[in-house]
C-alpha positions in Angstrom: 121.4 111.0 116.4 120.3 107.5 117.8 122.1 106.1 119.9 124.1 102.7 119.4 122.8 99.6 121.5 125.4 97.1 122.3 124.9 93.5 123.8 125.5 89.9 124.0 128.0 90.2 127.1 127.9 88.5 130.1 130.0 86.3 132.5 132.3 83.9 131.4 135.5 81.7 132.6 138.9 82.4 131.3 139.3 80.9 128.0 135.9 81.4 127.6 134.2 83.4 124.1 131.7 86.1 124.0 130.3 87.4 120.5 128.9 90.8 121.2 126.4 92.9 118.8 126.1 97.1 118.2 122.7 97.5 116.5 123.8 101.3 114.8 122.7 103.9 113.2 123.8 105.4 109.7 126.2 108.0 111.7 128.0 105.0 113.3 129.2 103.8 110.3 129.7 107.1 108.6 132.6 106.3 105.6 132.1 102.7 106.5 134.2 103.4 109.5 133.3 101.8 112.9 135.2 100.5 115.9 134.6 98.6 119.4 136.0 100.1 122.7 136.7 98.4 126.0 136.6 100.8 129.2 137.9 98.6 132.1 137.2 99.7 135.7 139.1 102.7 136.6 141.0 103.2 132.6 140.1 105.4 129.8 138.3 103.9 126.9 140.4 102.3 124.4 139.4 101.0 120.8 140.3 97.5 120.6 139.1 96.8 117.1 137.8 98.7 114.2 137.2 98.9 110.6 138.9 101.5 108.8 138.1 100.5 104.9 136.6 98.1 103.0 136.8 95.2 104.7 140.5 95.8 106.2 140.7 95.9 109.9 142.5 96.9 112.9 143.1 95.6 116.2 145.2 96.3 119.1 147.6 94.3 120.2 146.6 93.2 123.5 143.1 91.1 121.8 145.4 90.3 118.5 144.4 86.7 117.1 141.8 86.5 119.9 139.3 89.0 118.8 137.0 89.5 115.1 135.4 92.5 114.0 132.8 92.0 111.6 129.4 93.5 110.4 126.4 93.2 108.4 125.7 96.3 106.6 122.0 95.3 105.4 121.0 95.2 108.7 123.1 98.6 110.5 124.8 95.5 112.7 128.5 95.3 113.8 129.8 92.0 115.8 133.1 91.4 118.2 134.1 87.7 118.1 135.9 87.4 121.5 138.1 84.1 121.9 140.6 82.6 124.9 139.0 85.5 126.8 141.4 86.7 130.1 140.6 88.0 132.7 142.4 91.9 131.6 139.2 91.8 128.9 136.9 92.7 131.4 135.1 96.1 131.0 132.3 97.3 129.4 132.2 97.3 125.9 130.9 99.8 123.1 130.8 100.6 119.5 131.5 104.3 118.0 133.7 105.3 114.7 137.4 104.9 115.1 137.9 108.6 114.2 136.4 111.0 117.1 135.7 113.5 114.1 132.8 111.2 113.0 132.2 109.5 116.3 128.4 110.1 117.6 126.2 109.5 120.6 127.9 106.8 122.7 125.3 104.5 124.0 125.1 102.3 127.1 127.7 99.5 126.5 127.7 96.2 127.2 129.2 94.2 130.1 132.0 91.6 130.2 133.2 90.1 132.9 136.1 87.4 132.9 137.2 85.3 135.7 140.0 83.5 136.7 
């Protein structure tokens, strides 16, 4: 399986945006179903925002009406729209199925960084 490759963080002031990209294979979006996870320093990985069918989607509520999930399936690509960023969004962010059944290879993240 190959592995996701996630990008477009960086640093950024709070209130700031960040719109991040997971180039992915087919197994990352196996039954259309794919997700982005934040792991802050110290924390487990959580899923912040996901696509569980169709176009319906899913997002916790600490990123609620801050955050957008969105792909393009031609080209394998899945994007995070990150608004009013705060400070608790920093971590390093990845993509991987919502469902750990169907989750694959996780690959090497991408780092955001908000600051005061």
């Amino acid at each position: 399986q190959v592995q996701p490759v996630e990008s477009g963080g960086g640093s950024v002031q709070s209130g700031g945006s960040l719109r991040l990209s997971c180039a992915a294979s087919e197994s990352t979006w196996r039954f259309g179903l794919v997700g982005w996870y934040r792991q802050a320093p110290g924390n487990k990985r959580e899923l912040v925002a996901s696509i569980v069918s169709g176009e319906n989607t899913n997002y916790a509520d600490s990123v609620k009406g801050r955050f957008a999930i969105s792909r393009d399936t031609a080209k394998n690509t899945v994007f995070l729209q990150m608004d009013s960023l705060k400070p608790e969004d920093t971590g390093v962010y990845y993509c991987n199925s919502p469902v750990p059944l169907f989750q694959g290879p996780w690959g090497r993240g991408t780092q955001v960084t908000v600051s005061p």
